[in-house]
C-alpha atoms as one frame of an Amber mdcrd trajectory, in Angstrom:
protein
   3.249 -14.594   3.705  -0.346 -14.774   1.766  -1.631 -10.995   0.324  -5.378
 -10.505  -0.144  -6.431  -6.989  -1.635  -8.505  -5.025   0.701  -8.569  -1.730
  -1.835  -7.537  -1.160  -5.361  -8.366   1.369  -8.129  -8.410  -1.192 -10.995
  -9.518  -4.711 -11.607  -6.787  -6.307 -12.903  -4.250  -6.448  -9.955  -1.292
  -4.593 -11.836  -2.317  -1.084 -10.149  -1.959   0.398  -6.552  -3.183  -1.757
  -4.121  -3.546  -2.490  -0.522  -3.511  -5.737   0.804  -3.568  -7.540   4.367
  -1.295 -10.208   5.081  -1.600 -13.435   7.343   0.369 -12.180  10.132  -1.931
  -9.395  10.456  -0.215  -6.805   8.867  -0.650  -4.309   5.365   1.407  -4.651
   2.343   0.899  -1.694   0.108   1.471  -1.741  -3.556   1.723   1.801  -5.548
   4.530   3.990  -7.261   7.799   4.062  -5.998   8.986   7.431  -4.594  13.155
   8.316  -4.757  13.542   9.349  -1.217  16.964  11.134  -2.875  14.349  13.843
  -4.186  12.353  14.197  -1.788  14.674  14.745   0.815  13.852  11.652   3.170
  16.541   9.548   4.475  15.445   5.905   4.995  17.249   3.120   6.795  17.968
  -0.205   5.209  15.097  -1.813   3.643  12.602   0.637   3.617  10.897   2.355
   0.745   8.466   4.974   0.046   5.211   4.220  -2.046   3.053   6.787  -3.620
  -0.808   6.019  -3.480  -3.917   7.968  -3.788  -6.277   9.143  -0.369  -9.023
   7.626  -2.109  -6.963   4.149  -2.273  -6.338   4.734   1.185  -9.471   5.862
   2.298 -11.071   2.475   0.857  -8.817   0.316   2.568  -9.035   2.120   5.661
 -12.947   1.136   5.281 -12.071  -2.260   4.599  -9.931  -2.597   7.705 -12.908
  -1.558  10.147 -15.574  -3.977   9.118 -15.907  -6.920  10.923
C-alpha cells in the first residue's frame, strides 16, 4: 500500500494526518482513543483515532477536487 497526505495540521509528518492510499481508500493518522473508556466495543482489528473537524474538514476538501 503507498500513503500520500491529503490533510495535516503540521509540516513535519509526525502529527494527525489523512492520507489516500493506492487502492483508493483513506488511512487516517491521529491519537489513539481506548474504546474501554469510552464505552465502544470494537471487533478484531479495529481502532478508534481522535482527529480534529478542521483536519477533517481539509481532507474532505482535498477528496472533492479533481
Amino acid at each position: 500500500m503507498t500513503l500520500r497526505p491529503i490533510a495535516s495540521k503540521c509540516g513535519a509528518g509526525d502529527c494527525p494526518t489523512v492520507y489516500v492510499t493506492d487502492r483508493n481508500t483513506v488511512v487516517v493518522q491521529g491519537y489513539a482513543v481506548s474504546p474501554q473508556d469510552v464505552g465502544v466495543v470494537l471487533p478484531s482489528g479495529e481502532f478508534l483515532v481522535e482527529i480534529s473537524p478542521a483536519l477533517l474538514t481539509s481532507a474532505a476538501h482535498s477528496l472533492a477536487q479533481p
